[in-house]
C-alpha positions in Angstrom: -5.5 214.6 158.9 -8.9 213.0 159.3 -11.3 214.3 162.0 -13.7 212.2 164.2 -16.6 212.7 166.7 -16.2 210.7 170.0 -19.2 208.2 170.1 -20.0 205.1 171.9 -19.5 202.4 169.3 -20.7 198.9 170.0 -17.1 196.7 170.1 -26.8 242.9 154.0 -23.1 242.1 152.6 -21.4 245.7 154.8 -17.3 244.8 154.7 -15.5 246.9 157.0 -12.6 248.9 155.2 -10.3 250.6 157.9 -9.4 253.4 155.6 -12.8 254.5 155.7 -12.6 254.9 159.2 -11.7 257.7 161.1 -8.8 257.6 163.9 -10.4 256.0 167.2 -13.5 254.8 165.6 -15.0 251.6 166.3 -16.9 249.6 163.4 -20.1 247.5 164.0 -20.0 244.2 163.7 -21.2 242.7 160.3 -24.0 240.3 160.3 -22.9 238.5 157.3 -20.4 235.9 156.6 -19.2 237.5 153.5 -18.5 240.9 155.2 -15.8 239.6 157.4 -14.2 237.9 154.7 -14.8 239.6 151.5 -11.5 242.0 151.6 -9.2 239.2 152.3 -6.5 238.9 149.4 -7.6 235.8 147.5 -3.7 234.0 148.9 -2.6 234.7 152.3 0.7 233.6 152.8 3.2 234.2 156.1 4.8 237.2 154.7 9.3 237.3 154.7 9.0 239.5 157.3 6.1 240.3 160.2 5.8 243.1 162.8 4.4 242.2 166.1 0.9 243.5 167.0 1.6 247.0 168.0 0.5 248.3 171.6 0.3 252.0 170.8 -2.6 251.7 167.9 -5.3 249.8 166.6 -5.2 247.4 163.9 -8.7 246.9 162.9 -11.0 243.7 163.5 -9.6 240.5 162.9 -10.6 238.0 160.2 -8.8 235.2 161.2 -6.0 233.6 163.0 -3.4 230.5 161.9 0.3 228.7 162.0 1.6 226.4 160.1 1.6 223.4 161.3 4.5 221.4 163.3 5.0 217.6 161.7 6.2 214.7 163.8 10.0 215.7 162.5 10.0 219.0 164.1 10.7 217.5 167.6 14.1 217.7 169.0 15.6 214.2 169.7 17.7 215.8 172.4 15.3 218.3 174.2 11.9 217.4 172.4 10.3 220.4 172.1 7.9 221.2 169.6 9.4 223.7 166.8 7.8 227.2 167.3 5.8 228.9 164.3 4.4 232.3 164.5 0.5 233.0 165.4 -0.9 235.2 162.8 -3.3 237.5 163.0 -5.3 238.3 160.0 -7.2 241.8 159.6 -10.3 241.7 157.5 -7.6 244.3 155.0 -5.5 241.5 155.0 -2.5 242.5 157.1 -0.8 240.4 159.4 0.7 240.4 162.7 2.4 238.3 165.0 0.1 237.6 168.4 2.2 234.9 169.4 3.9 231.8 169.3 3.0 228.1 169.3 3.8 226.3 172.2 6.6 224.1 172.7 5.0 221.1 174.5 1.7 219.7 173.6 -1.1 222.5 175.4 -3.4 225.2 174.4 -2.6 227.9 172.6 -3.6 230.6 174.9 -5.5 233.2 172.1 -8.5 233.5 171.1 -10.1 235.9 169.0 -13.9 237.2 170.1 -17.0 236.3 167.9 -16.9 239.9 165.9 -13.0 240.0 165.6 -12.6 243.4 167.6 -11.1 241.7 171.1 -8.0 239.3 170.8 -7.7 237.1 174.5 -3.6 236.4 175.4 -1.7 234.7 178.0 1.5 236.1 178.2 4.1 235.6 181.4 0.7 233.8 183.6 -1.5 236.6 183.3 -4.6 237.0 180.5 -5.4 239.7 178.7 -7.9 240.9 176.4 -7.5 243.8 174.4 -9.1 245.9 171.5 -7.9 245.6 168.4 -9.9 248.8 167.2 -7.7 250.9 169.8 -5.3 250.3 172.7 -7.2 249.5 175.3 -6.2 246.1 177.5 -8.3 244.4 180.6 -6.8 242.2 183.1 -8.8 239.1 183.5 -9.0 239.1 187.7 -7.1 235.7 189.0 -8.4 232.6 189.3 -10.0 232.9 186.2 -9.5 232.3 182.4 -11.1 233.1 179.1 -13.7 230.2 178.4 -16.4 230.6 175.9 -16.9 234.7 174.0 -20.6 235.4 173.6 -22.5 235.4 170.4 -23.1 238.8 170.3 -19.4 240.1 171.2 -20.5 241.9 174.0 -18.8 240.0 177.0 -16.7 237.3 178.0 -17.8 234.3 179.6 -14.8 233.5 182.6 -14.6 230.1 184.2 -13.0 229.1 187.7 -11.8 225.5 187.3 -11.8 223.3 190.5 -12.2 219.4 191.0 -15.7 219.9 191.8 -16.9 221.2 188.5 -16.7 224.7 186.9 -18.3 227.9 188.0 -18.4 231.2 186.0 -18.0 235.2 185.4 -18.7 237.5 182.5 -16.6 240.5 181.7 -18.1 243.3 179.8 -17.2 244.5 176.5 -15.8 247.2 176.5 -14.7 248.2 179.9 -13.6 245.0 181.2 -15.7 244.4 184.7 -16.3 240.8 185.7 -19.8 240.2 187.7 -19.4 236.1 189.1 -22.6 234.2 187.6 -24.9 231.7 189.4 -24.2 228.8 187.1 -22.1 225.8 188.1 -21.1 223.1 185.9 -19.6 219.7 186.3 -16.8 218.0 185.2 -18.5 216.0 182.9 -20.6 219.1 181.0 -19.2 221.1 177.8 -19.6 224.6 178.1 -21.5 224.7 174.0 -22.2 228.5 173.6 -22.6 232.0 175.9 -25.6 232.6 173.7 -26.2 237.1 174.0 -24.3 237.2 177.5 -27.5 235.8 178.7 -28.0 232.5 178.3 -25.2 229.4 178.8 -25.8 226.2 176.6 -24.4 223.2 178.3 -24.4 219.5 177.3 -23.9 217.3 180.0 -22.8 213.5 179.7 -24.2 212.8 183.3 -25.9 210.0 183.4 -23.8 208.9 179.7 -25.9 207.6 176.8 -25.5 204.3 175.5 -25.1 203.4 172.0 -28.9 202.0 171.7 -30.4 205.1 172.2 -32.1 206.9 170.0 -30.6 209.4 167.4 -31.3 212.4 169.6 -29.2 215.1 171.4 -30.3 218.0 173.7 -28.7 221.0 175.5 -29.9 222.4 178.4 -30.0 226.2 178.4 -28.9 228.3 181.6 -30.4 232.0 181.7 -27.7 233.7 183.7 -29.7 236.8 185.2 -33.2 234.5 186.3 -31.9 231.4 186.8 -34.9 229.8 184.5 -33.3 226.7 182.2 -34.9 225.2 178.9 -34.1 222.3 176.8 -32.9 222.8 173.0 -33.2 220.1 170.8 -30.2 219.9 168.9 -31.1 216.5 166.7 -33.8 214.9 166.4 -35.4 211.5 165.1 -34.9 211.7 161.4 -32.4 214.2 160.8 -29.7 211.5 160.4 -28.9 209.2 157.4 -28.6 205.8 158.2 -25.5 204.6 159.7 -25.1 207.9 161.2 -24.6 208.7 164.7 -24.7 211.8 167.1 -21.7 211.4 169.6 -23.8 211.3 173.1 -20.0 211.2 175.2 -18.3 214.0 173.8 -19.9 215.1 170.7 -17.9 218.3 168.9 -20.0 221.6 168.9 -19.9 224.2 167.1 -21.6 227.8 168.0 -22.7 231.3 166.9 -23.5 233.3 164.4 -26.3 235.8 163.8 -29.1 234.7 164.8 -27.3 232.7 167.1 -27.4 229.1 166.0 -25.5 225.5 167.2 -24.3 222.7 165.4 -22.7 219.4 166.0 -20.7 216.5 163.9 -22.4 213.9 163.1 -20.5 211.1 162.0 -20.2 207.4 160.4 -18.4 204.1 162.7 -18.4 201.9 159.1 -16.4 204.5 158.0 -13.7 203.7 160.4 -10.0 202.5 158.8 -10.1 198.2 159.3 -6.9 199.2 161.1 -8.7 201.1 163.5 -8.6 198.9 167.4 -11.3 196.8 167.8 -13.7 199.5 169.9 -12.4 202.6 169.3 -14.8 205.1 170.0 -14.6 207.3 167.4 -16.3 207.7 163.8 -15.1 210.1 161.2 -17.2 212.9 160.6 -19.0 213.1 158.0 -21.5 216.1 158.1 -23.1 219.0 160.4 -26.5 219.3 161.9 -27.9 223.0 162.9 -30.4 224.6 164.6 -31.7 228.2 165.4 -31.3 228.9 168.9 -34.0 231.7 169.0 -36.8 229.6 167.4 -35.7 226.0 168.0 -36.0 224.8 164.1 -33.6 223.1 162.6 -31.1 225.1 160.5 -29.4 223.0 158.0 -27.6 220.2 157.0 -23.9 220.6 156.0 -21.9 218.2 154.4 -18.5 217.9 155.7 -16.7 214.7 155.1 -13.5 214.3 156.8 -12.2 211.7 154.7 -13.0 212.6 150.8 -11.1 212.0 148.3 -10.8 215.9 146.9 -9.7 217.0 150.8 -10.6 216.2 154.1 -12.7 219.3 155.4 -13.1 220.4 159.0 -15.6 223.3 160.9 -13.7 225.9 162.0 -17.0 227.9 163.4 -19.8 229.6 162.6 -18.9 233.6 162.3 -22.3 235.9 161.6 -24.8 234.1 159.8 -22.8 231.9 158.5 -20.3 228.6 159.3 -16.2 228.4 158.4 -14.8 225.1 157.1 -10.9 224.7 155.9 -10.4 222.1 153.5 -7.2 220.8 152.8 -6.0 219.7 149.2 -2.9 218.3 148.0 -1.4 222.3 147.2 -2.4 224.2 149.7 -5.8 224.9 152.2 -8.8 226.0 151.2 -10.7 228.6 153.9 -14.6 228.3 152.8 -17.6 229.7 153.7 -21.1 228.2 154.0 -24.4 230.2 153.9 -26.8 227.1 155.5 -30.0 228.9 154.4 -29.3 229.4 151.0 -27.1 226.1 150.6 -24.2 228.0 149.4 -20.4 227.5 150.0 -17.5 229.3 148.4 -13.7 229.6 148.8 -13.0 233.0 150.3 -9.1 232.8 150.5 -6.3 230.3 150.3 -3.5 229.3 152.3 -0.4 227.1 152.4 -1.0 223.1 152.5 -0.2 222.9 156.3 -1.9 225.4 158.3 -4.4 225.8 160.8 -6.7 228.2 161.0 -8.7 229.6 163.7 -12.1 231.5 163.1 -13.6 234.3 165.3 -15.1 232.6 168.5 -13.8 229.6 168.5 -11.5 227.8 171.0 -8.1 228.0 170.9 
């Protein structure tokens, strides 16, 4: 269950209750980590029986998304599909729903819930939809496109046109649900890191590829949607790492967010590697995560995460407000934490069952 970055290896605490709510109204977001999490039952289990999310009314934001998990036994000898859990999705009251299944064959899950929890993306029967989980309302994402990165601020929806000459890109507007096309093309090669405010696109790109004598650096190139201008971010610098640490310069794992918007990647250790690992393998477990402040350019924080410890491999499931997510697994059951970087502070927020994953507001799916 270990995790690993891809590197070139020599050989104001506000929760939102939705009783207090009137019919029809719409919450604001909450800039704190602890507000989206703070009314979640302290065990969330898949309940005996779960409704599916109803069309006709609103739920309330969502906290959280997760399945249990399908083990190599859960294949079919005869057909080999994948057994099929429920998706659920978590309300920040604690309710479930059903938003889907897992697929049967190895591919995406097609949801994703936005960075504030309010707008859940679906693919149901080829078409994507996004709808509003504070009311009823559902948008049609136009064809041709699909949902690609949600931006830091919950306000839109960055779209992405996939071709074999790179990427290009639309935002849709939340609410309402019109897509304007952008002037920003990517490559193949890039990762798509963040769609920081609906303004600005954070891309790394691996073209021309780093080799493993470089120096323990990464940058991100920042797209301003509207102008057209571009800036560099420094994302690590000379120093931050420990020795024996590396920054993955092929496809190093990002994480992004938060309020102020902030981006971190996994930085990781290649002596760490099993001595059963293939002689090359380009990969070294993770081992912590680097930040920094996308407004101001300073470094945020350091995060420990080890993904192979002793008391439970942990793993970032994103950064949510002004804080990041990490699931931890133990030997009874998973552990959903959340890490204030500015005052160094981490805490268990809910538990779930041993095999599970979870998926944060904002992130990937």
């Amino acid at each position: 269950m270990s995790v690993a970055i891809i590197v070139v290896v020599a050989a104001g605490m506000a929760a939102w209750h939705v009783a207090a709510q009137r019919k029809g109204s719409v919450p604001a977001a909450d800039t704190t980590v602890e507000g989206v999490f703070d009314d979640l039952p302290p065990q969330l289990r898949p309940p005996a029986q779960v409704a599916d999310l109803p069309s006709d009314r609103g739920v309330g934001r969502g906290a959280l998304m997760y399945h249990l998990g399908t083990a190599a036994g859960g294949l079919d000898p005869d057909t080999r599909p994948f057994t099929q859990n429920d998706v659920y999705l978590v309300t920040r009251s604690g309710e479930h729903f059903r938003a889907g299944r897992t697929p049967a064959a190895t591919g995406p899950l097609n949801l994703s819930l936005s960075s504030d929890g309010r707008w859940l993306a679906a693919k149901r029967d080829g078409q994507w939809r996004v709808r509003d989980l504070s009311g009823t309302a559902v948008y049609e994402v136009a064809d041709g496109y699909e949902p690609w990165l949600w931006s830091t601020d919950a306000r839109s929806l960055l779209l992405a046109k996939l071709s074999v000459d790179g990427r290009s890109f639309g935002a849709m507007a939340l609410p309402g649900g019109g897509v304007r096309s952008l002037d920003v093309r990517t490559s193949n090669l890039a990762t798509e890191v963040a769609f920081i405010a609906g303004r600005e696109l954070a891309v790394f790109d691996v073209n021309p590829p780093v080799g493993p004598s470089a120096p323990p650096e990464l940058s991100i190139t920042l797209n301003d949607v509207v102008t057209g201008a571009t800036r560099t971010l420094p994302v690590v610098v000379p120093g931050q790492t420990k020795p024996g640490e590396v920054v993955g310069p092929v496809l190093p794992l990002w994480h992004a967010g938060g309020s102020p918007p902030s981006i971190w990647v996994e930085v990781g250790r290649p002596d760490l590697l099993p001595t059963s690992a293939p002689e090359g393998m380009l990969v070294a477990p993770s081992v912590a995560l680097l930040g920094v402040d996308v407004t101001s350019g300073a470094a945020t924080a350091r995060i420990e995460v080890p993904s192979i410890d002793a008391d439970g491999p942990q793993l970032c499931r994103g950064v949510v407000a002004d804080g990041v997510v990490l699931q931890r697994w133990t030997a009874t059951n998973t552990e959903l934490i959340v890490v204030d970087p500015r005052r160094d502070v981490r805490r268990v927020v809910t538990t779930l069952p041993e095999n599970v994953t979870v998926l944060a507001p904002g992130a990937r799916a």
